[in-house]
C-alpha positions as CSV (number, residue, x, y, z in Angstrom):
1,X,55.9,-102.4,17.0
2,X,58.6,-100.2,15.2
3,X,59.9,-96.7,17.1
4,X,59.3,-93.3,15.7
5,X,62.4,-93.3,14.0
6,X,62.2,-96.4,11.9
7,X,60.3,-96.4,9.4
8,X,58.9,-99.9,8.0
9,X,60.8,-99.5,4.4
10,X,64.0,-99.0,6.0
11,X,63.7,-102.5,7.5
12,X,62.8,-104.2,3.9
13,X,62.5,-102.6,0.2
14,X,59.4,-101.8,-1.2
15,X,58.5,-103.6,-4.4
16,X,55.6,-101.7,-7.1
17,X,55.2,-103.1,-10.4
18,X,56.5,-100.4,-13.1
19,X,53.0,-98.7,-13.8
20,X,52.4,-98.2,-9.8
21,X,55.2,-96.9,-9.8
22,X,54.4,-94.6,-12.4
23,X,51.3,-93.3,-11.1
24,X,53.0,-92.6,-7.8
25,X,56.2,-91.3,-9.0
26,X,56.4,-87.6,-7.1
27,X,55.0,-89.5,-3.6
28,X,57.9,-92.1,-4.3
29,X,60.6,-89.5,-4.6
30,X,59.2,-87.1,-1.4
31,X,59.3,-91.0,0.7
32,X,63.0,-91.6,-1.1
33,X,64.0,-87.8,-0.1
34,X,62.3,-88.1,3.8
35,X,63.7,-91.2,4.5
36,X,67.6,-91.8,2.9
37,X,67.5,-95.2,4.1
38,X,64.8,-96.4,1.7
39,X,64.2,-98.0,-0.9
40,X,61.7,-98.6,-3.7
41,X,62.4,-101.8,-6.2
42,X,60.2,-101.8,-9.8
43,X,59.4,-104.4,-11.1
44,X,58.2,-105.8,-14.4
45,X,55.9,-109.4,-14.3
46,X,57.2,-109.9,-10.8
47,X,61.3,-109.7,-12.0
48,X,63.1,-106.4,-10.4
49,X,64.1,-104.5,-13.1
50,X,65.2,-101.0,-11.1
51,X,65.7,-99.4,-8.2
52,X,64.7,-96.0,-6.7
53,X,67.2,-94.9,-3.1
54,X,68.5,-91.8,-2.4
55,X,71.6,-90.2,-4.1
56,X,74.8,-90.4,-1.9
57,X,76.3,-86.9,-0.7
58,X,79.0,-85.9,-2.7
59,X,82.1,-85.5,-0.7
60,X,83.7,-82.3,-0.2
61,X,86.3,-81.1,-2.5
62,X,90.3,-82.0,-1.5
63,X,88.6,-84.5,1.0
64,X,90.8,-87.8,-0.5
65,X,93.7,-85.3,-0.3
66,X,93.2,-84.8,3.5
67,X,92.5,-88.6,4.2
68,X,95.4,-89.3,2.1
69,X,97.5,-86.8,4.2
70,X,96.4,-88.0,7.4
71,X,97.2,-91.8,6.3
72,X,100.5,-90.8,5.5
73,X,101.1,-88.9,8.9
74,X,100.3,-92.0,10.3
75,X,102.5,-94.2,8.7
76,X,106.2,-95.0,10.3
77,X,109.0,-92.4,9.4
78,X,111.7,-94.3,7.8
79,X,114.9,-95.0,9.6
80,X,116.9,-95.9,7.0
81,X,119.2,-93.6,4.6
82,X,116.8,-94.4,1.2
83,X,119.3,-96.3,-1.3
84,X,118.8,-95.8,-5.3
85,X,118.4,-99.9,-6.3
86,X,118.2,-98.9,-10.4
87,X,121.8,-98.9,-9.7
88,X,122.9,-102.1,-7.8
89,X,120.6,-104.2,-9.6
90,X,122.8,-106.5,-10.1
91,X,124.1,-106.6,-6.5
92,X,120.5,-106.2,-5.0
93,X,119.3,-109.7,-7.4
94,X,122.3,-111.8,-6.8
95,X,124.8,-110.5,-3.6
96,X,128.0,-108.8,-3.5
97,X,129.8,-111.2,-5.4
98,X,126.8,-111.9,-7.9
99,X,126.4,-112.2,-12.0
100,X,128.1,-109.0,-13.4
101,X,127.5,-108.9,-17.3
C-alpha cells in the first residue's frame, strides 16, 4: 500500500491514447499542477508520441552569478606572481636556451 504522500503516478507514468487525452485535458493539467512529480505520456496506436509533466521553476534572476561567485570563493588563491606567456613563447615551448627565430 502507497503513503499519503505518494501518489501511484509518481511511481510510474501514465499512458492515454491521444483522444483520452483529449477528452480529459483540464483533469490532466489540475493532476500535472497537484502533483509536480507526474507524468502523463500520449500516445498514438500504442507508440508515445508526447508528454505532459510539470514546467520546472524558473530560477531567480542573478542566481548563476551568485553560484558562480561562490565557486570562485572556493577555489585556491594563487600563490604565484601571474607571468604574461604571449611574451616568452618561445622560452615557455622550448627552455631557456630554446629555438629563437
Amino acid at each position: 500500500m502507497l503513503t499519503l504522500f505518494v501518489h501511484s503516478c509518481t511511481l510510474h507514468a501514465m499512458k492515454l491514447s491521444i483522444s483520452e487525452a483529449r477528452r480529459r485535458l483540464p483533469e490532466l493539467v489540475r493532476h500535472v499542477r497537484r502533483d509536480t512529480g507526474a507524468k502523463v505520456e500520449i500516445t498514438v496506436r500504442d507508440e508515445v508520441v508526447a508528454e505532459l509533466r510539470a514546467a520546472l521553476p524558473e530560477p531567480e534572476p542573478g542566481a548563476a552569478a551568485r553560484k558562480l561567485l561562490e565557486v570562485m570563493r572556493r577555489l585556491p588563491k594563487r600563490r604565484r606572481r601571474k607571468t604574461d606567456v604571449s611574451t616568452r613563447v618561445n622560452e615557455y615551448l622550448y627552455g631557456l636556451g630554446g629555438k629563437k627565430r
